[in-house]
C-alpha positions as CSV (number, residue, x, y, z in Angstrom):
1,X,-12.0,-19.8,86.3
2,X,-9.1,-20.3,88.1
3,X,-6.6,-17.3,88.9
4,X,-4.0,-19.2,86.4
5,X,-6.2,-19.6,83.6
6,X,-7.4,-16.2,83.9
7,X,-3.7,-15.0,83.9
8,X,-3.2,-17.2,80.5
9,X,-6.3,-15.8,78.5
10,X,-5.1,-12.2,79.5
11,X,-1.9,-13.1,78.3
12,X,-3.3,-14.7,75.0
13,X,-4.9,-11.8,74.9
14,X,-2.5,-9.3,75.1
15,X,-0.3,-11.7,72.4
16,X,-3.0,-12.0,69.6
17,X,-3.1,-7.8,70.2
18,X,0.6,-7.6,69.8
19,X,0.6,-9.4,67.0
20,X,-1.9,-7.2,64.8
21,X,-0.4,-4.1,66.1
22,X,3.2,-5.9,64.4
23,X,1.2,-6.5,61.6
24,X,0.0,-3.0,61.1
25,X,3.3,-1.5,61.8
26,X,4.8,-4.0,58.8
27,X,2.0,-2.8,56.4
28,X,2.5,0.7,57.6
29,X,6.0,0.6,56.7
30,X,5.6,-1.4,53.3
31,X,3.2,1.6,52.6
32,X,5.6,4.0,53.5
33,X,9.0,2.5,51.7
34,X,6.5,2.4,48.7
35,X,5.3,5.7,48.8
36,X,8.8,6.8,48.5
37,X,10.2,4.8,45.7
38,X,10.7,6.7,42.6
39,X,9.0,6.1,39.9
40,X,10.2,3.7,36.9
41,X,12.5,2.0,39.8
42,X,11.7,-1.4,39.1
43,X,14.3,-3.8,37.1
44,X,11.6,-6.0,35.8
45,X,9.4,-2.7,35.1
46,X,11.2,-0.4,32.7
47,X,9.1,2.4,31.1
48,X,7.7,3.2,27.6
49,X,9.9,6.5,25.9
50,X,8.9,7.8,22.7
51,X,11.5,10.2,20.7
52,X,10.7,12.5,18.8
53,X,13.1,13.7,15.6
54,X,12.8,17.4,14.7
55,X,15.4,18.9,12.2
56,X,14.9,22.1,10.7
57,X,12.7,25.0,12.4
58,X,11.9,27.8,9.7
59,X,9.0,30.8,9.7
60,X,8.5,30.8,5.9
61,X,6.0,28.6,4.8
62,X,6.8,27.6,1.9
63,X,9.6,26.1,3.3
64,X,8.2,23.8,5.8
65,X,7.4,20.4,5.0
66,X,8.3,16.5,5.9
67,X,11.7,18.1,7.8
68,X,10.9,21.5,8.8
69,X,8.9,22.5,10.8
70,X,7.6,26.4,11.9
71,X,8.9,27.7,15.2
72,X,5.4,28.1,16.4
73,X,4.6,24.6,15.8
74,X,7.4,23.3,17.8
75,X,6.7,25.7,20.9
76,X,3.4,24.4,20.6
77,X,4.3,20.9,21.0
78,X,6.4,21.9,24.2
79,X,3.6,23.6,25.5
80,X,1.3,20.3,25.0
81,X,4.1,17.9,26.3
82,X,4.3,20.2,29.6
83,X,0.4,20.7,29.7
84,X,0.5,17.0,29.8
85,X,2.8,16.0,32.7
86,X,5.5,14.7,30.2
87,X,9.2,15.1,30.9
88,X,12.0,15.9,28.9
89,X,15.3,13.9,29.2
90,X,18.6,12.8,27.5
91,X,21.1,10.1,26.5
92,X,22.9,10.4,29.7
93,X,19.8,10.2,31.3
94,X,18.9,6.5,30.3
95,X,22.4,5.5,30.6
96,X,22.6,6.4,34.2
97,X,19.3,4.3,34.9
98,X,20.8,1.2,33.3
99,X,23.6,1.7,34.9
100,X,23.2,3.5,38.4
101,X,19.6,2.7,38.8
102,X,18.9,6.5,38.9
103,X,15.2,7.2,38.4
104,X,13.6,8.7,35.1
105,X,10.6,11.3,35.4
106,X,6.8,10.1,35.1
107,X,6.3,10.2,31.5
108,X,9.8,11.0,29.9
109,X,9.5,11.8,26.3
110,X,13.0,12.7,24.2
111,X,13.9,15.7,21.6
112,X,16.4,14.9,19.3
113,X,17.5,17.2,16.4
114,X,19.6,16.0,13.8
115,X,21.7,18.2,11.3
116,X,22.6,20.6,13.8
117,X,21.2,23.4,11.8
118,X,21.5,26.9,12.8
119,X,17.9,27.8,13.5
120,X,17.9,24.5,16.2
121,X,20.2,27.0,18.0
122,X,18.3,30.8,17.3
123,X,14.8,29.3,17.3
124,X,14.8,25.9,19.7
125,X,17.8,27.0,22.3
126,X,15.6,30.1,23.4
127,X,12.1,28.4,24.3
128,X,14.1,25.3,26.7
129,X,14.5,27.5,30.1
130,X,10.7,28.6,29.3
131,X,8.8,24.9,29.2
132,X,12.0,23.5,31.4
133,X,13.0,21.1,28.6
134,X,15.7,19.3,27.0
135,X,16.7,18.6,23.6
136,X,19.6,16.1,21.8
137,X,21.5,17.9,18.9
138,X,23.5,15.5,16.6
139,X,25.3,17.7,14.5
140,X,27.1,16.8,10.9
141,X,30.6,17.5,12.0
142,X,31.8,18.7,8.7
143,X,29.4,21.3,8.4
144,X,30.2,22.6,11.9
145,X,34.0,23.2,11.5
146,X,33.0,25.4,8.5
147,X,31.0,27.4,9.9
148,X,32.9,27.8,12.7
149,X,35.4,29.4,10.4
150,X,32.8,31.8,8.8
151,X,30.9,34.6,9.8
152,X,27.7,33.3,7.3
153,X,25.1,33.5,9.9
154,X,21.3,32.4,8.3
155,X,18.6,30.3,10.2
156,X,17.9,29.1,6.2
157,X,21.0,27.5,5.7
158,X,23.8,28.2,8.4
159,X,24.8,25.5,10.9
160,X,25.6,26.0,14.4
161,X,29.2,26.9,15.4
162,X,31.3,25.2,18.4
163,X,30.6,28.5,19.9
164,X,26.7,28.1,19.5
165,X,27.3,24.3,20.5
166,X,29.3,25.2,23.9
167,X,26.9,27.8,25.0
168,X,24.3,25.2,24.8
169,X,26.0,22.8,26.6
170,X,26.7,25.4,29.2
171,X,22.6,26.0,29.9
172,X,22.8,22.3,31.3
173,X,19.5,21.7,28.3
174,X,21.4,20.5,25.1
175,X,23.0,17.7,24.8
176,X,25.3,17.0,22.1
177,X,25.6,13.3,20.1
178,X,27.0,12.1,17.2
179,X,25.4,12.4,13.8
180,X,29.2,11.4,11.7
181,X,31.2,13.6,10.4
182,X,31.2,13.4,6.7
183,X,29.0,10.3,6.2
184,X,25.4,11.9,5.8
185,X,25.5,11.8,2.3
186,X,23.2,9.9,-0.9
187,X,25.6,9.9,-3.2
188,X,24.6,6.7,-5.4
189,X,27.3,5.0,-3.6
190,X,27.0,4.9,-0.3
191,X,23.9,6.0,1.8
192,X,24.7,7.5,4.8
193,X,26.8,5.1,7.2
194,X,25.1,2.1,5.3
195,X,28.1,-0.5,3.7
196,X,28.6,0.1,0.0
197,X,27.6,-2.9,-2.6
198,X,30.6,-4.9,-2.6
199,X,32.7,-3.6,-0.3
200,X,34.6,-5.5,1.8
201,X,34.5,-6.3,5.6
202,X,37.4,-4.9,6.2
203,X,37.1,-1.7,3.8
204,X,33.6,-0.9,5.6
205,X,34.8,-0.9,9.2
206,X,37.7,1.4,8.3
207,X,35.4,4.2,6.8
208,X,32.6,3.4,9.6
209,X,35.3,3.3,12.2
210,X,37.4,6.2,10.8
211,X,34.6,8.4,10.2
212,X,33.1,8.4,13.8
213,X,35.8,8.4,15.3
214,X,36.6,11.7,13.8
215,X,33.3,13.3,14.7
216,X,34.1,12.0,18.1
217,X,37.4,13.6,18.7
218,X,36.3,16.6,17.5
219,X,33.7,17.6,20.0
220,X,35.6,16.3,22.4
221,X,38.5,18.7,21.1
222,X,36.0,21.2,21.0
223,X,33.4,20.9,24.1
224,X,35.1,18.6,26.5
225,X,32.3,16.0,26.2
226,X,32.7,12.5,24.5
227,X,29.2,11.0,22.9
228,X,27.5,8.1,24.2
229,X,25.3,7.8,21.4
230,X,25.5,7.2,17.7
231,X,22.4,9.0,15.3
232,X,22.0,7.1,12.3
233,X,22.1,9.2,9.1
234,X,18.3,8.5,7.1
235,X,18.4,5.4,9.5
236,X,20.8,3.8,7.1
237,X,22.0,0.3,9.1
238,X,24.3,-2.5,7.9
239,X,24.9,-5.7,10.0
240,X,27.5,-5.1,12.3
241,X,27.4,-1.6,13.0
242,X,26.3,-2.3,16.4
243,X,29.1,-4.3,16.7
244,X,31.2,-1.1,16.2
245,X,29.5,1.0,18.1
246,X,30.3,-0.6,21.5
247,X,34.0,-1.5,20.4
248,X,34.5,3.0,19.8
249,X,32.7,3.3,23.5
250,X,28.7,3.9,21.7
251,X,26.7,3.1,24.6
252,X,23.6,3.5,22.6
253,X,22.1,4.5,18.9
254,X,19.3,6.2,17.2
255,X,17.5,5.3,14.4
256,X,14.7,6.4,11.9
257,X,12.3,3.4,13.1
258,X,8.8,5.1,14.1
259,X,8.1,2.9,17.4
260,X,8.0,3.4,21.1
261,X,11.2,2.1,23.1
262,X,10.8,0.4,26.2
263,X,13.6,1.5,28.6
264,X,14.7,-1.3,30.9
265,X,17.9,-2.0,32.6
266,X,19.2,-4.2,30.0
267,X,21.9,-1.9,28.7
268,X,21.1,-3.2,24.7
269,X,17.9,-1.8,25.3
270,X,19.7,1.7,24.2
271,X,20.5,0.5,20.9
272,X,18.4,1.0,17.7
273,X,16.4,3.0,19.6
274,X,13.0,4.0,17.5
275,X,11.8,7.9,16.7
276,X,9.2,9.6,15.6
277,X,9.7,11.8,12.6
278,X,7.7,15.3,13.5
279,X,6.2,16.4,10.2
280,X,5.9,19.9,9.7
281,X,2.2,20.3,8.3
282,X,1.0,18.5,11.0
283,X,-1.0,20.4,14.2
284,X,0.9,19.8,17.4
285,X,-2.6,17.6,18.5
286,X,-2.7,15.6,15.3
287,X,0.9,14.8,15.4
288,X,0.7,13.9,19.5
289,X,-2.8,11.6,18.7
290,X,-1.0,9.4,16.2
291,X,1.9,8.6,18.0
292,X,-0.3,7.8,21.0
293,X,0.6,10.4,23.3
């Protein structure tokens, strides 16, 4: 071989070597930009969230039932939700991966209470610091301004105060949406926020509108805090509330639907979101095996 082709298979050499050690420091690097990535960062991806709905939380037995549930049970279910590697998160929460692309946890999972009962905030409020969790209180309005004005203070009956509500909000684990203000009612003539039979178009938007908007100013009045999310009393839904919902400023709702939500970045994906109604006679593993988690 001559000196020149000797000089050209070294080189060849020393090219093909270059080239894997390129290749390696691509895959390398694809490895390593992975391996950073948060999880549920992916457009296309989303993640599954299941919600559960919790309303009452009362020690007496004879009280529990399809919407109350014992303080045990539910500090049970933390427990299991944390023993499990789920994580707890809020509205705000989704709305800021739609929007900002900020990741969710591994296996988020959602506590909503609706009512705003009293015990939510004496028996609920204490165990959040203790399983690191965080819970979604829709509060009736109505029932909130009087109590504010009373010193009636009852975990059978009461409902929590703007006091109770702004100490919550304080801890950084409560968030606070909107349940109406004087709309969760089944009167025989209008269920909930559902339209009435007959009513007109116009008629049914002013009371939707009106009502909501109420509830709306009010804890901002009172917290500081406008809500992102609308909580369906009983589920009730007419066509067109959704409609609504994003001409107030609603960037998502709740229903009583029993199904998992898939959480993309499609920003409608937040409306009409499903929950699972927590039944009080259930055990915490019985409940968590039929919804699948």
């Amino acid at each position: 071989m001559t000196k020149r082709g000797s000089v050209l298979k070294g080189f060849g050499k020393a090219a093909l070597g270059g080239a894997i050690l390129a290749l390696a420091f691509i895959f390398t690097m694809i490895g390593f930009h992975e391996s950073f990535l948060p999880a549920n960062t992916q457009p296309s991806e989303g993640c599954d969230l299941p919600i559960l709905m919790y309303h009452g939380l009362l020690k007496e037995e004879a009280r529990q039932g399809k919407y109350v549930v014992s303080p045990d049970r539910f500090e049970s279910d933390l427990k299991y939700l944390q023993t499990n590697g789920y994580h707890t998160v809020v509205v705000q929460d989704l709305i800021d991966y739609v929007e900002k692309g900020t990741p969710l946890p591994e296996k988020p999972v959602m506590i909503t209470f609706d009512d705003g009962y009293y015990n939510n905030y004496y028996y609920a409020y204490p165990l959040l610091e203790k399983y690191d969790a965080k819970i979604v209180i829709s509060p009736i309005c109505r029932y909130t301004d009087e109590y504010s004005q009373v010193e009636d203070v009852h975990p059978n009956y009461s409902h929590i105060t703007w006091d109770n509500i702004n100490e919550m909000i304080a801890s950084g684990r409560v968030e606070i949406q909107n349940h109406s203000y004087n709309m969760h009612s089944c009167n025989g003539k209008r269920v909930g926020t559902k339209r009435m039979k007959g009513e007109s178009d116009l008629a049914y938007e002013t009371a939707f509108t009106q009502d909501l908007s109420k509830a709306q100013t009010r804890i901002d009045e009172m917290t500081g805090w406008t809500p992102t999310c609308f909580v369906y009393p009983f589920g009730a839904i007419s066509n067109g509330t959704q409609e609504m919902l994003k001409s107030m400023g609603f960037q998502s709702s709740m229903t009583c639907e029993s199904h998992m939500n898939r959480i993309t970045r499609d920003p409608e994906c937040l409306f009409e979101m499903g929950r699972y109604l927590r039944p009080g006679l259930q055990s915490t593993e019985a409940f968590f095996q039929k919804i699948g988690l």
